[in-house]
C-alpha positions as a Python dict, from the first residue, in 0.01 Angstrom:
ca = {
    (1, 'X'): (0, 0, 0),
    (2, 'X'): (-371, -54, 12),
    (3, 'X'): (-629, 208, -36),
    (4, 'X'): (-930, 129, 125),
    (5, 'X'): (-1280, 254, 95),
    (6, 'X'): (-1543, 264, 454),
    (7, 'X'): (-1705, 524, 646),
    (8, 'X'): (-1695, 766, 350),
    (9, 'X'): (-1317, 804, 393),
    (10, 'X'): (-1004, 649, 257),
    (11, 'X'): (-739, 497, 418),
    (12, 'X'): (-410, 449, 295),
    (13, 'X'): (-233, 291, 594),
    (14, 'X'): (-323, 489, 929),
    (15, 'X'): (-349, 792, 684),
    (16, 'X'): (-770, 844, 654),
    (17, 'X'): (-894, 1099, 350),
    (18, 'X'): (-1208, 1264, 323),
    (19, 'X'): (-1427, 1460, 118),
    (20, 'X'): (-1628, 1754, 321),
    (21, 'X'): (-1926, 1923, 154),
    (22, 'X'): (-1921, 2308, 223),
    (23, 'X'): (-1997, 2651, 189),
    (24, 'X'): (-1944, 2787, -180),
    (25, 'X'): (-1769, 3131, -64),
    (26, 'X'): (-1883, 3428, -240),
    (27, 'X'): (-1577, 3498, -541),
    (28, 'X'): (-1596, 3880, -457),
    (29, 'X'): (-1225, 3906, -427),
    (30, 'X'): (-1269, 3896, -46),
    (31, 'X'): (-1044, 3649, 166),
    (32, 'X'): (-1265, 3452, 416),
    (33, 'X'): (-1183, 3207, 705),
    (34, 'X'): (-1217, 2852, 683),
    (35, 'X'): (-1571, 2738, 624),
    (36, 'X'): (-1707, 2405, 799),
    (37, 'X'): (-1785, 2068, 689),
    (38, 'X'): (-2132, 2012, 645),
    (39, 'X'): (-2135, 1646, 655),
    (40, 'X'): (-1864, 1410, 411),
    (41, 'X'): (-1920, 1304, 26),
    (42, 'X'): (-2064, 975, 3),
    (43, 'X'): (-1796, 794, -190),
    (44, 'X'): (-1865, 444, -425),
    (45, 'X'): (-1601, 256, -573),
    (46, 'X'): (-1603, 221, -927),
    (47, 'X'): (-1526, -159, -972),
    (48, 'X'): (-1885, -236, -759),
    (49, 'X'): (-2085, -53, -1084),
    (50, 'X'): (-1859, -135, -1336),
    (51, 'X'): (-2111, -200, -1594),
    (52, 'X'): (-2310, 129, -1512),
    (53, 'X'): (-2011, 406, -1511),
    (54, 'X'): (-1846, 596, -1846),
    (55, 'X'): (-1715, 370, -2034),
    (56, 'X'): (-1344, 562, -1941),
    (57, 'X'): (-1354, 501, -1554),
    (58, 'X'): (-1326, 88, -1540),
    (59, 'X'): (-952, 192, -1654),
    (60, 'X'): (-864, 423, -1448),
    (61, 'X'): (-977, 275, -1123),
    (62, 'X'): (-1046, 465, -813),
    (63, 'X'): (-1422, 617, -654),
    (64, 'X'): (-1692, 860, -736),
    (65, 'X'): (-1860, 1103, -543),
    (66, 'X'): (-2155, 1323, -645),
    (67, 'X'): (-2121, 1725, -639),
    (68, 'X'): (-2369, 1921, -763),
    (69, 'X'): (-2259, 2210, -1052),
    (70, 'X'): (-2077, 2513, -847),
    (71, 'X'): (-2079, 2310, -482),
    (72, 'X'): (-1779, 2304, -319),
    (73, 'X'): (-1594, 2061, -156),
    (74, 'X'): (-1278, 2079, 54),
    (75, 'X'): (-1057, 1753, 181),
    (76, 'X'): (-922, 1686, 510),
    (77, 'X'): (-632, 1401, 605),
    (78, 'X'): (-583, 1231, 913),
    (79, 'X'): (-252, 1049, 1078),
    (80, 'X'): (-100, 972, 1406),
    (81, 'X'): (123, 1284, 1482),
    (82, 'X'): (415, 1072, 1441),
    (83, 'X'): (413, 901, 1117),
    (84, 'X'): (359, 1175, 875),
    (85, 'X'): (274, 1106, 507),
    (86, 'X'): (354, 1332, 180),
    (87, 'X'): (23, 1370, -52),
    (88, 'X'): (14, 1456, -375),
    (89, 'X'): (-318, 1606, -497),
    (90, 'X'): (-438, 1679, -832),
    (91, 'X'): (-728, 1829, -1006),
    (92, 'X'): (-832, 1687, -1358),
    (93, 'X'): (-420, 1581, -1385),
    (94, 'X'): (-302, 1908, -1293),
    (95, 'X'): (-114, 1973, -1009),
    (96, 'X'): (-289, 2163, -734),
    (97, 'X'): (2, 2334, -547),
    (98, 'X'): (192, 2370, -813),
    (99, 'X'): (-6, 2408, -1178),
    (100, 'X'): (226, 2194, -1353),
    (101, 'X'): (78, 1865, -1558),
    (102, 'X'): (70, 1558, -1336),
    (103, 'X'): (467, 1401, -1224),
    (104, 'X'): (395, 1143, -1013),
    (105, 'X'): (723, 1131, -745),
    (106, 'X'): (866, 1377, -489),
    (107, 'X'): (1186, 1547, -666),
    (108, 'X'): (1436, 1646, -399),
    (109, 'X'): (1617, 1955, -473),
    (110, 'X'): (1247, 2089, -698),
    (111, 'X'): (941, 2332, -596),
    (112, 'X'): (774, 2102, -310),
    (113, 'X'): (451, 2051, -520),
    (114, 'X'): (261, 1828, -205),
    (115, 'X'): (145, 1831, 125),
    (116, 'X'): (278, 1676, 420),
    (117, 'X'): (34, 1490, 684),
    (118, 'X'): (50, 1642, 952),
    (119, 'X'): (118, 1941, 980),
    (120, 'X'): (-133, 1959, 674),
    (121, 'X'): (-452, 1879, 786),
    (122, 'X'): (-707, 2011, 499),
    (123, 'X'): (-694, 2163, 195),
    (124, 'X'): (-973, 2353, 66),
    (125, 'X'): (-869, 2490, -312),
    (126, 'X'): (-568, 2566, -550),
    (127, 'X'): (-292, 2740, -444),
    (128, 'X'): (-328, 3094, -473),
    (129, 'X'): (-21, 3190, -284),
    (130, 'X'): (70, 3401, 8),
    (131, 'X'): (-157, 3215, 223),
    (132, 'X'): (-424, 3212, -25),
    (133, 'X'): (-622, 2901, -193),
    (134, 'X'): (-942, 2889, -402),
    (135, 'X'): (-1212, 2692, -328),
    (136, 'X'): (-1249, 2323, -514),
    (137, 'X'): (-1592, 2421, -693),
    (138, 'X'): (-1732, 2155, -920),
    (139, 'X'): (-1816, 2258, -1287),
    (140, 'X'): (-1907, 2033, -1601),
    (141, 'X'): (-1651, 1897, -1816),
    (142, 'X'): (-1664, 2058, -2215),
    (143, 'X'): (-1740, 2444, -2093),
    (144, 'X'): (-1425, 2551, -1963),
    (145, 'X'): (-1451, 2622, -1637),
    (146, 'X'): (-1194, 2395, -1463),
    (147, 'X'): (-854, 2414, -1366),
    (148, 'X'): (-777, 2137, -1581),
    (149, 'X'): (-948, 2329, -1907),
    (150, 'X'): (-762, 2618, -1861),
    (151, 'X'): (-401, 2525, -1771),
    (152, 'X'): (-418, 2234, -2027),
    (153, 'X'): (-601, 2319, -2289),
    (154, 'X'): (-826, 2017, -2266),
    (155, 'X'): (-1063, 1869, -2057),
    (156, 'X'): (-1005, 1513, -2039),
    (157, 'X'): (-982, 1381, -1713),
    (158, 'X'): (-1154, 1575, -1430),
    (159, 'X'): (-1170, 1436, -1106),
    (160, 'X'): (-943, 1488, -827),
    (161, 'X'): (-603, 1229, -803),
    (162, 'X'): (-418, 1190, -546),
    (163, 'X'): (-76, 996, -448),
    (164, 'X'): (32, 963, -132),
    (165, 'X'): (396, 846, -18),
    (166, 'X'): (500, 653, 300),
    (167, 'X'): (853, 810, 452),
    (168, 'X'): (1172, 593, 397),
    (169, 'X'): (1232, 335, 655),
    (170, 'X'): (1408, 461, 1002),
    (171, 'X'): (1291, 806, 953),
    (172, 'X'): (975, 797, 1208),
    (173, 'X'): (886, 558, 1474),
    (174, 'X'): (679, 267, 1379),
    (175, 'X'): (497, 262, 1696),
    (176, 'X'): (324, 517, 1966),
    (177, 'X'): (617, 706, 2090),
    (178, 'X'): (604, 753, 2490),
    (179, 'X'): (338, 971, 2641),
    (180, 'X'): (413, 1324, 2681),
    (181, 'X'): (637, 1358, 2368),
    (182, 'X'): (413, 1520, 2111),
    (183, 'X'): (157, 1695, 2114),
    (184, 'X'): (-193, 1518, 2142),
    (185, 'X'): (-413, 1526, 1777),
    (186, 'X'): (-758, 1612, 1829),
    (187, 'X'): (-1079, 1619, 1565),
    (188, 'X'): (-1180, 1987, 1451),
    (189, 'X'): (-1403, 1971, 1172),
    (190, 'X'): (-1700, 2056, 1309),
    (191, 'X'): (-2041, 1965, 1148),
    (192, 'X'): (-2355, 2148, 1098),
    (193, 'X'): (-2662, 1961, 1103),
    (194, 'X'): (-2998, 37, -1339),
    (195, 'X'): (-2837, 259, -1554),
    (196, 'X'): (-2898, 456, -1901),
    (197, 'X'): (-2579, 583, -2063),
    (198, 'X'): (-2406, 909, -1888),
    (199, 'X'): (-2563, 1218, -2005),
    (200, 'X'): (-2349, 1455, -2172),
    (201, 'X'): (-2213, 1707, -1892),
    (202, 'X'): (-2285, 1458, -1595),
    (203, 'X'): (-1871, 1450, -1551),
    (204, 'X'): (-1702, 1728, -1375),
    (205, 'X'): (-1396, 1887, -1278),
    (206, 'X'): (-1273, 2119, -1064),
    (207, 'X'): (-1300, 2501, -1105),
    (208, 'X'): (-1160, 2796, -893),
    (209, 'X'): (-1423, 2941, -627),
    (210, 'X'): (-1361, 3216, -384),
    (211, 'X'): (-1032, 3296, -191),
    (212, 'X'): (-977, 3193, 181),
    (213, 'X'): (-736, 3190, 393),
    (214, 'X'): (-551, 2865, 386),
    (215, 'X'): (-161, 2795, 457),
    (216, 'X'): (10, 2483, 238),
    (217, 'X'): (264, 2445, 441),
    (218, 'X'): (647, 2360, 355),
    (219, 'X'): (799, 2018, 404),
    (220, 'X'): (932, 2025, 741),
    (221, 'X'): (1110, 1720, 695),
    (222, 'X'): (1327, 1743, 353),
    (223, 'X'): (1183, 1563, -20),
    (224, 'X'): (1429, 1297, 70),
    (225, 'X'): (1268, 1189, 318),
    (226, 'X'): (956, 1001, 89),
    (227, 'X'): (1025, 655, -41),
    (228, 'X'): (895, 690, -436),
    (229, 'X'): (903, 294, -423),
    (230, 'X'): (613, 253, -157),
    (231, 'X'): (315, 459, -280),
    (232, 'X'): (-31, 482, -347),
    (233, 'X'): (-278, 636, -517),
    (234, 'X'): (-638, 709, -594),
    (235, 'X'): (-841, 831, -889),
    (236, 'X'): (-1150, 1051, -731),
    (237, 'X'): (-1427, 1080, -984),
    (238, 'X'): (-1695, 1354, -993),
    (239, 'X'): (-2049, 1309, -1108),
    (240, 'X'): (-2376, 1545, -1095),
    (241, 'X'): (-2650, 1403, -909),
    (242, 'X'): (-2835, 1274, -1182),
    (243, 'X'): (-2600, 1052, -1329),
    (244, 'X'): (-2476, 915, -966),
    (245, 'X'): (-2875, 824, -934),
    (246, 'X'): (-2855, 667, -1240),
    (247, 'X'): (-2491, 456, -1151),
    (248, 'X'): (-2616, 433, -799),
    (249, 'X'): (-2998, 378, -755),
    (250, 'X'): (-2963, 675, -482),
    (251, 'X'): (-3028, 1034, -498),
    (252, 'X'): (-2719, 1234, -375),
    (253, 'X'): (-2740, 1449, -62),
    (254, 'X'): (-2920, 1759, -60),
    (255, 'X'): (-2744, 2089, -166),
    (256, 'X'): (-2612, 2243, 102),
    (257, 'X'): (-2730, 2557, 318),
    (258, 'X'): (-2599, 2908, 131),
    (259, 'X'): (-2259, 3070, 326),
    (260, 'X'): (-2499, 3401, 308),
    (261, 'X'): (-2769, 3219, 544),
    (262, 'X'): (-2493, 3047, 732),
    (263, 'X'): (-2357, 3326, 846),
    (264, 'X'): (-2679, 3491, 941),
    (265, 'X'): (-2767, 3223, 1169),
    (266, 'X'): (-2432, 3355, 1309),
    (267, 'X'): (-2286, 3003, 1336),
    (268, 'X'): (-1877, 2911, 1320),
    (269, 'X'): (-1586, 2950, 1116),
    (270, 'X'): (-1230, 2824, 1127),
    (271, 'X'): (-910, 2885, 1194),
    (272, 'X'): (-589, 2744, 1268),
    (273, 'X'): (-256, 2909, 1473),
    (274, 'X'): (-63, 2818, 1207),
    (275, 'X'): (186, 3125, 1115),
    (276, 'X'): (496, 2970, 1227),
    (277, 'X'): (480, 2685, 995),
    (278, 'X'): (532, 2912, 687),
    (279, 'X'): (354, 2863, 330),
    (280, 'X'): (475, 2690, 8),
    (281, 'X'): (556, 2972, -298),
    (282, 'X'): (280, 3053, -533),
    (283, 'X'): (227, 2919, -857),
    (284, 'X'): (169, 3166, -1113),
    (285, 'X'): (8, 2908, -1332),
    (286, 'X'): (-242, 2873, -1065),
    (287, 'X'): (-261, 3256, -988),
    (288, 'X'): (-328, 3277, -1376),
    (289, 'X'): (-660, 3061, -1379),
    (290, 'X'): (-996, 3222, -1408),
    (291, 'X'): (-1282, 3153, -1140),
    (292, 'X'): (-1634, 3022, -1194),
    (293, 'X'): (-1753, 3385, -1218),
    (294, 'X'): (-1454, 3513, -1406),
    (295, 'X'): (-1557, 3236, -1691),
    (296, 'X'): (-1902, 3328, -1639),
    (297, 'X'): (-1843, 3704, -1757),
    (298, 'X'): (-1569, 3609, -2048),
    (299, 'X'): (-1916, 3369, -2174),
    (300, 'X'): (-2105, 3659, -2149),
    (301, 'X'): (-2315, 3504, -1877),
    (302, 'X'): (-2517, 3729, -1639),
    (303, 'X'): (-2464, 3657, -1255),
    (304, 'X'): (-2517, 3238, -1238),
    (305, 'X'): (-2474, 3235, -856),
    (306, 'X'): (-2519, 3444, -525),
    (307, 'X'): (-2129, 3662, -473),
    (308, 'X'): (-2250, 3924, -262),
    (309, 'X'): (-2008, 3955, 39),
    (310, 'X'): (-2074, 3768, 376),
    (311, 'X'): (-1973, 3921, 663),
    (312, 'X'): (-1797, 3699, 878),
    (313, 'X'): (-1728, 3882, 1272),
    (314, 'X'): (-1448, 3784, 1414),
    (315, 'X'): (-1638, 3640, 1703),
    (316, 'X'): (-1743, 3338, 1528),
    (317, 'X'): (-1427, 3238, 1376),
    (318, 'X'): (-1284, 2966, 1572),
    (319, 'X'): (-888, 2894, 1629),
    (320, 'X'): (-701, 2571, 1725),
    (321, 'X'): (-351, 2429, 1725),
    (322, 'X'): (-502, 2086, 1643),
    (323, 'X'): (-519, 1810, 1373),
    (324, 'X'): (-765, 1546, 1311),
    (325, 'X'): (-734, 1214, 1406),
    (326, 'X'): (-738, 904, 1150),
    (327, 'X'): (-1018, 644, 1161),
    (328, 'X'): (-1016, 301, 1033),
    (329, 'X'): (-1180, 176, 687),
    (330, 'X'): (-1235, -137, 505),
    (331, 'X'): (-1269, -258, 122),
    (332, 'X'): (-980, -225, -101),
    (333, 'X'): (-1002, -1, -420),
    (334, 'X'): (-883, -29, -728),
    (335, 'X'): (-597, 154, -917),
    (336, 'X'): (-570, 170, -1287),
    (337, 'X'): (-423, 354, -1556),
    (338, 'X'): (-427, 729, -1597),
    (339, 'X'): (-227, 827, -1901),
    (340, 'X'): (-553, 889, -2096),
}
């Protein structure tokens, strides 16, 4: 399968990906709702500056997107409601639902260690367990922050990767079933209103934020059902703004509005009615990792960011039974190698 790059998403098949920019939620051991997209990463394929990126990403392929040191970033996925897709996602080769190193096809009859699309329609951090993630925050590469850093012992790869599979043939309809047979999908995500060589630090990788409330949901359809023959995948790299000015020629997007002044302004959360489609076990590798803050204070470090609580009312948090819907995209990307 193709993956294809337009509209700041991409689209593997009907299946549309995309990277939100977000509240960082305060890490004070509190569990919040589901913060809102405040607009999508731009996203820039790494074969059209070939001769401007680190001299590792021409190999492995994939995009970039700029995030700014602690932002955070969550990822939604979009399919017709009857073709459903499983999705694999990784942070600096390290699985995020399951903390073990990168294996690259479903295993029937092992932990389910991916999402399936729908009824998995974001995912906002590693899993935590018991309903639990932690938010994707972006940290430099070298410090030991990131997931990747502390599970692995190294810092090599950073980024996000992500596989997804198509279903075996016969096991879904091909085509629109009948009206009146499923449910309808409908969009909930909500928004608010030439190159030097990389600098050292300028790659990152993905650190633990704070805890919200966020199902991963267990295959309803069996690990047989995924064809490991008809795949594809993406290699998501993550810059700081300076160096994707320098790769680029643009200046990446503002930072975003603080979740403290976002909630003053008294303005939405999310939620989804959800509890009936269960939650995938815990991994205690991924229970075991350190936040941002937690890494701060081992370094000796004196507050670095804003972790006061935010009180959220219950007013503003906003439920739905409903999915996004896919869009269409153009522009092919490439895939590489990702052994080192």
């Amino acid at each position: 399968m193709d993956v294809r790059l337009g509209h700041d998403q991409i689209t593997i098949g009907s299946l549309s990906i995309a990277f939100h920019r977000t509240l960082r939620l305060p890490d004070d051991g509190n569990d919040y709702p589901l913060p809102p997209s405040l607009g999508r990463f731009p996203i820039c394929r790494v074969e059209d500056y070939s001769d401007r990126v680190p001299a590792t990403w021409p190999a492995h392929g994939g995009v970039f997107i700029p995030m700014y040191q602690r932002e955070a970033a969550w990822i939604s996925f979009a399919t017709p409601h009857w073709l459903p897709r499983a999705v694999k996602v990784a942070v600096g080769m390290v699985n995020a639902i399951s903390g073990e190193p990168w294996r690259e096809p479903v295993v029937p009859g092992a932990e389910q260690d991916y999402l399936v699309c729908p009824p998995q329609p974001w995912l906002d951090g590693i899993n935590a367990g018991e309903g639990i993630v932690r938010q994707f925050v972006a940290m430099p590469l070298g410090m030991g922050y990131t997931v990747e850093g502390q599970v692995s012992g190294e810092e090599q790869f950073g980024g996000i990767q992500l596989v997804v599979f198509e279903p075996k043939a016969g096991r879904f309809p091909t085509v629109p079933p009948p009206p009146g047979r499923f449910r309808v999908a409908a969009e909930f995500a909500p928004m608010a209103e030439a190159a030097s060589a990389p600098i050292e630090g300028a790659e990152m990788g993905i650190a633990a934020g704070g805890r919200m409330e966020q199902a991963i949901y267990p295959d309803p359809h069996g690990a047989d059902t995924w064809d490991n023959t008809r795949t594809a995948r993406v290699y998501v790299h993550i810059v700081n703004s300076v160096l994707y000015e320098q790769i680029t020629g643009r200046k990446a997007p503002e930072t975003p509005v603080t979740a403290r002044t976002y909630a003053e302004h008294g303005l939405p959360w999310f939620d989804l009615y959800d509890e009936h489609l269960g939650d995938v076990a815990r991994s205690d590798t991924l229970a075991g990792v350190k936040s941002v803050k937690e890494v701060d204070t081992d370094k000796g470090y004196g507050p670095q960011q804003d972790d006061r609580p935010v009180d959220v009312p219950d007013h503003v948090v906003k439920k739905a039974n409903v999915l996004p819907q896919p869009a269409r995209a153009k522009d092919v990307v490439a895939d590489g190698d990702w052994s080192r």
